[in-house]
C-alpha positions as CSV (number, residue, x, y, z in Angstrom):
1,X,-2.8,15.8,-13.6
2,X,-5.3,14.0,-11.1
3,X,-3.2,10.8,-9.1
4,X,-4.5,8.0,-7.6
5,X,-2.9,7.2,-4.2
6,X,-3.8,3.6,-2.8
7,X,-3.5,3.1,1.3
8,X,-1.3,-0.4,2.2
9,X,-2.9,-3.0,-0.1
10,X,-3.1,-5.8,3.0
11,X,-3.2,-9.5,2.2
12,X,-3.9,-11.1,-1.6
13,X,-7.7,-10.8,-0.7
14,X,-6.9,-6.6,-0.5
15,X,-5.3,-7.3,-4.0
16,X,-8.1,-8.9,-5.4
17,X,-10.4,-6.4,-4.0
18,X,-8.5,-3.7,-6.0
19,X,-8.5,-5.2,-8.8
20,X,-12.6,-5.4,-8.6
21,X,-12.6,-1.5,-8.2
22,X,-10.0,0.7,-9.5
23,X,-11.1,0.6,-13.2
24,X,-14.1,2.2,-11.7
25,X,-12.5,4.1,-9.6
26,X,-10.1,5.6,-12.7
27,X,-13.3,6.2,-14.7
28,X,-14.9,8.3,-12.1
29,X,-12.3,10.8,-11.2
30,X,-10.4,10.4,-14.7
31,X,-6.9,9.3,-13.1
32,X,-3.6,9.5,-15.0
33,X,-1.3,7.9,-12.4
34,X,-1.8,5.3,-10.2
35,X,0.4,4.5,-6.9
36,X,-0.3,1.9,-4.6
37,X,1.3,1.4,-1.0
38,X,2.1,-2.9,-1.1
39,X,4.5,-3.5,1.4
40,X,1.6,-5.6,3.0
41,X,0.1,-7.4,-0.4
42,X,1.8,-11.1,0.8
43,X,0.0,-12.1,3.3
44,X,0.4,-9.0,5.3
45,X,4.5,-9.0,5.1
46,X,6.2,-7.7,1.8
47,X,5.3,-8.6,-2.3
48,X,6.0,-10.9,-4.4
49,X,6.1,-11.4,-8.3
50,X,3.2,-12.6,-8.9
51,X,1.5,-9.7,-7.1
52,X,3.8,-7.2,-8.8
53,X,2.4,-8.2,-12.1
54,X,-1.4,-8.5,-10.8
55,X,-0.8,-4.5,-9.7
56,X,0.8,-4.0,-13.3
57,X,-2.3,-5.9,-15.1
58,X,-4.2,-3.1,-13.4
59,X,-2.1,-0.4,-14.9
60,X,-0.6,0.6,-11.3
61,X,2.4,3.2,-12.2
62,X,4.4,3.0,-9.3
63,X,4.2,0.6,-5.9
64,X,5.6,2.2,-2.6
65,X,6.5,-0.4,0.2
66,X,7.4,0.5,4.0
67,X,8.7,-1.7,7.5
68,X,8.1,-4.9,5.5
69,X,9.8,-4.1,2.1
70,X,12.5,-7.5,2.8
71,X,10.3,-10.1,4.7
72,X,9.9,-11.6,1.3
73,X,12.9,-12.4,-0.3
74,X,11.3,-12.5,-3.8
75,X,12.1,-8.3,-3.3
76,X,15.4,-8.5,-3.9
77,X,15.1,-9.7,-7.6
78,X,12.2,-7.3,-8.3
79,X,14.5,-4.6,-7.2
80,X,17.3,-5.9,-9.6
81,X,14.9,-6.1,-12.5
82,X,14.3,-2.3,-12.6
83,X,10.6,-2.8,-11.4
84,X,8.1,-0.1,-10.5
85,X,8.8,-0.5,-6.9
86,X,10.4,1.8,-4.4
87,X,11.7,0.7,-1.3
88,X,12.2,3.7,1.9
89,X,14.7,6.1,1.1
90,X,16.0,6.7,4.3
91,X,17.1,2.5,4.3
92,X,21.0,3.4,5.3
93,X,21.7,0.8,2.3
94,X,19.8,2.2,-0.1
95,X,21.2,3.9,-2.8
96,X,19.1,3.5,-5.8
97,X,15.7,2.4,-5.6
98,X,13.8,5.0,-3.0
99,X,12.4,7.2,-5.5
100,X,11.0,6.4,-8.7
101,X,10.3,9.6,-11.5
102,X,6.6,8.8,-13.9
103,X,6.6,10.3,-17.1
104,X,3.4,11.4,-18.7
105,X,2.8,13.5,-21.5
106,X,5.1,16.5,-20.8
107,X,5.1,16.2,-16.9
108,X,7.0,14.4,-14.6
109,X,6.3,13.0,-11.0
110,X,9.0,11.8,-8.4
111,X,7.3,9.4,-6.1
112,X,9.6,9.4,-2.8
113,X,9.1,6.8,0.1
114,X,10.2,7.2,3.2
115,X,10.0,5.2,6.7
116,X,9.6,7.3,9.7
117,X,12.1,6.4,12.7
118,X,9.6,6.6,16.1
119,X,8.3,3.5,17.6
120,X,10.4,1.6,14.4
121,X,13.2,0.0,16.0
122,X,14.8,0.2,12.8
123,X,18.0,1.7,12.4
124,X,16.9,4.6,9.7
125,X,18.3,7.7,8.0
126,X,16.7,10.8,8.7
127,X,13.5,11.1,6.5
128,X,13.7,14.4,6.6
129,X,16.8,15.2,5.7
130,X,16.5,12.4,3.0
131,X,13.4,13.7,1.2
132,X,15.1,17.2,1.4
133,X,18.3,16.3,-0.4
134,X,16.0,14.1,-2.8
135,X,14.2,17.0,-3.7
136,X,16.9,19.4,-4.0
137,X,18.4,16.7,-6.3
138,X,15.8,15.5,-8.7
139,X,13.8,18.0,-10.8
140,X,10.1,16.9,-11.0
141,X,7.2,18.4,-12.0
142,X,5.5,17.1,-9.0
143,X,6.4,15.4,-6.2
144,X,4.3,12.5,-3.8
145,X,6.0,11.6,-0.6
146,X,4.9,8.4,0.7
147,X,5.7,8.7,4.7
148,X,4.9,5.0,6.0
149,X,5.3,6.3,9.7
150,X,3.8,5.0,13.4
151,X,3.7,8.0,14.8
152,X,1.2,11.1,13.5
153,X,3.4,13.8,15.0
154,X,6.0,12.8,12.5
155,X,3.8,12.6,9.9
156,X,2.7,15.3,10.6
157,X,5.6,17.5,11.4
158,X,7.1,16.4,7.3
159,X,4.5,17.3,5.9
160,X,4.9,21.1,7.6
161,X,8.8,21.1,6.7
162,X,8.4,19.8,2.9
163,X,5.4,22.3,2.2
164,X,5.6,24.5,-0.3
165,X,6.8,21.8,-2.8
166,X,4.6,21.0,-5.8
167,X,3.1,18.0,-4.7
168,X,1.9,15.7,-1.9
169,X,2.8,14.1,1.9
170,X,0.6,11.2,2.2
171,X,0.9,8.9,5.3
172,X,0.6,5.1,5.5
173,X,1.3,2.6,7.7
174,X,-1.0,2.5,10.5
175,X,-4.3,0.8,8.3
176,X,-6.5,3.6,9.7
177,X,-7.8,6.3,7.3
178,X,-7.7,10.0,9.0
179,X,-9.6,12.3,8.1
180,X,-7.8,15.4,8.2
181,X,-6.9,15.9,4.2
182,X,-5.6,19.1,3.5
183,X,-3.7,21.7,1.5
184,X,-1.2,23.4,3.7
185,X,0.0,27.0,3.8
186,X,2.5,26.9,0.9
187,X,0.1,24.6,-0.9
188,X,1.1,21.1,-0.5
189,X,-1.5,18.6,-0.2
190,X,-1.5,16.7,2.9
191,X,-3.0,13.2,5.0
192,X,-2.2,12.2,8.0
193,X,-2.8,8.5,7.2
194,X,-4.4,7.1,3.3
195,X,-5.8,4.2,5.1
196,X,-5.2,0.3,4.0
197,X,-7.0,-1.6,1.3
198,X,-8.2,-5.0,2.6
199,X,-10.0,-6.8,5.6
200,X,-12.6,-4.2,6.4
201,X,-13.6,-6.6,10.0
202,X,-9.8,-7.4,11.5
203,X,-7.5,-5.3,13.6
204,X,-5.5,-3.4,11.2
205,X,-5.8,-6.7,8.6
206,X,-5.4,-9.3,11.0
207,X,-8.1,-11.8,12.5
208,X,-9.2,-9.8,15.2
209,X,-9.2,-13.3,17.5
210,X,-5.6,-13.5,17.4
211,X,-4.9,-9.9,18.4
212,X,-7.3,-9.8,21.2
213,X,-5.8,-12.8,22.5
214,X,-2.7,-11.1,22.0
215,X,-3.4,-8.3,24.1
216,X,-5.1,-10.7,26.8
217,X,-2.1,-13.1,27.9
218,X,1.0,-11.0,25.9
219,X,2.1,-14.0,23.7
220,X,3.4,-13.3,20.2
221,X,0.9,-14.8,17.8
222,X,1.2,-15.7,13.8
223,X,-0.5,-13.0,12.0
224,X,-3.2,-14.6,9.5
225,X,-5.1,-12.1,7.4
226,X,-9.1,-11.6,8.2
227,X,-11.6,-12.7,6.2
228,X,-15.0,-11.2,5.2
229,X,-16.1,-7.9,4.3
230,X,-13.1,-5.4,2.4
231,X,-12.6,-2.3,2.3
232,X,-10.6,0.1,-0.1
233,X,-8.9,3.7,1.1
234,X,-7.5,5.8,-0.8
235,X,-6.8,9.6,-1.8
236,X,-7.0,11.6,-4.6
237,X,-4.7,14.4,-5.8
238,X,-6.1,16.8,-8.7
239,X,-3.2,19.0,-9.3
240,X,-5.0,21.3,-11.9
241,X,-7.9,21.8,-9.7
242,X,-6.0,22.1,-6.3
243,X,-8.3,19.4,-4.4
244,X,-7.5,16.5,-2.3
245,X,-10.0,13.7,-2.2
246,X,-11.4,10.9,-0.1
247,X,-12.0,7.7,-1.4
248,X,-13.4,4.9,1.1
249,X,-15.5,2.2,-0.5
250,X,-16.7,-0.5,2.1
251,X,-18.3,-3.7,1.3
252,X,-21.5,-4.9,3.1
């Protein structure tokens, strides 16, 4: 079972830029299952149809989303149609759609996300204990934990308590790619942070004007996604082989 795990898809330009690779990218390392982070695919805030079905087109199995799952309203009916999306667990409200289980061939895989609580300022569930009683709960094969999460030392610190589960902790959220891949003690596979998948030249997606200027007089400003070069991050996970892999394609 090899999985293809796609960092936070930014911006319809990251979409379009996936689209361009992945078939390459499935051909090369002979994928089975595709997950892509797009909680930021609109514009940098949240999904909507149309880009639901552009990541079905390219034969994406499951879509995780994060802090921006509702700031597009369109959401709420995906949701209701049964889609291939699942929103963070560890929402006090949700009941139903933060895990999703893939069938193929013989094997199953539970795809759990989760939003981490530090630096949030979103009222939140424990992830922890969530993604515990989740996995005490729902027999799987395998299990991928998507923790979208600001801060690395709770990244970090899940990825210690859920090891020894058959499966991966993969962090999003914060756009930039660590380098710290791993398979922990009890043989978990492990990444501090997958990366994001759009403007390559921006701050974290964003037209890097409007966040300097941000940072120089304090004002909130309207966040418009960077144009230029892309970039696309992702990771890897080869279950039969036990190997966790890199994948950062820039354009120049």
């Amino acid at each position: 079972m090899r999985v293809l795990f796609v960092g936070d898809v930014y911006g319809e330009d990251g979409v379009s830029f996936l689209a361009k690779n992945i078939d390459e990218i499935k051909k090369q390392y002979k994928i089975n299952i595709v997950i892509v982070n797009g909680e930021n695919a609109s514009g940098g805030k949240g999904i909507t149809k149309k880009i639901y079905k552009d990541f079905m087109k390219m034969g994406v199995s499951c879509i995780t989303m994060g802090n921006h799952s509702f700031s597009n309203k369109e959401i709420d009916e995906l949701l209701e149609d049964g889609s291939n999306i699942c929103i963070p667990a560890n929402y006090p409200a949700n009941t139903k759609n933060g895990y999703i289980t893939i069938k193929y061939n013989n094997e199953t895989i539970t795809v759990i996300n989760l939003l981490g609580r530090v630096y949030m300022n979103i009222p939140l569930d424990c992830p922890f204990k969530k993604a515990k009683e989740i996995i005490d709960n729902v027999k799987s094969d395998y299990y991928i934990v998507d923790m979208h999460a600001e801060a690395t030392s709770e990244k970090k610190a899940l990825g210690y308590y859920l090891d020894g589960i058959n499966g991966a902790v993969l962090g999003t959220h914060t756009h930039v790619p660590t380098c710290d891949e791993a398979i922990l003690e009890k043989g978990t596979f492990y990444i501090t942070d997958v990366g994001m998948t759009g403007p390559l030249d921006g701050v974290i997606g964003v037209e890097k004007e409007l966040i300097i200027q941000k940072f120089l007089d304090g004002r909130q400003v309207k966040n418009v996604c960077a144009k230029g070069r892309m970039q696309l991050n992702a990771v890897v996970i080869d279950f039969d082989n036990k190997k966790i892999s890199r994948i950062n394609i820039k354009e120049k």
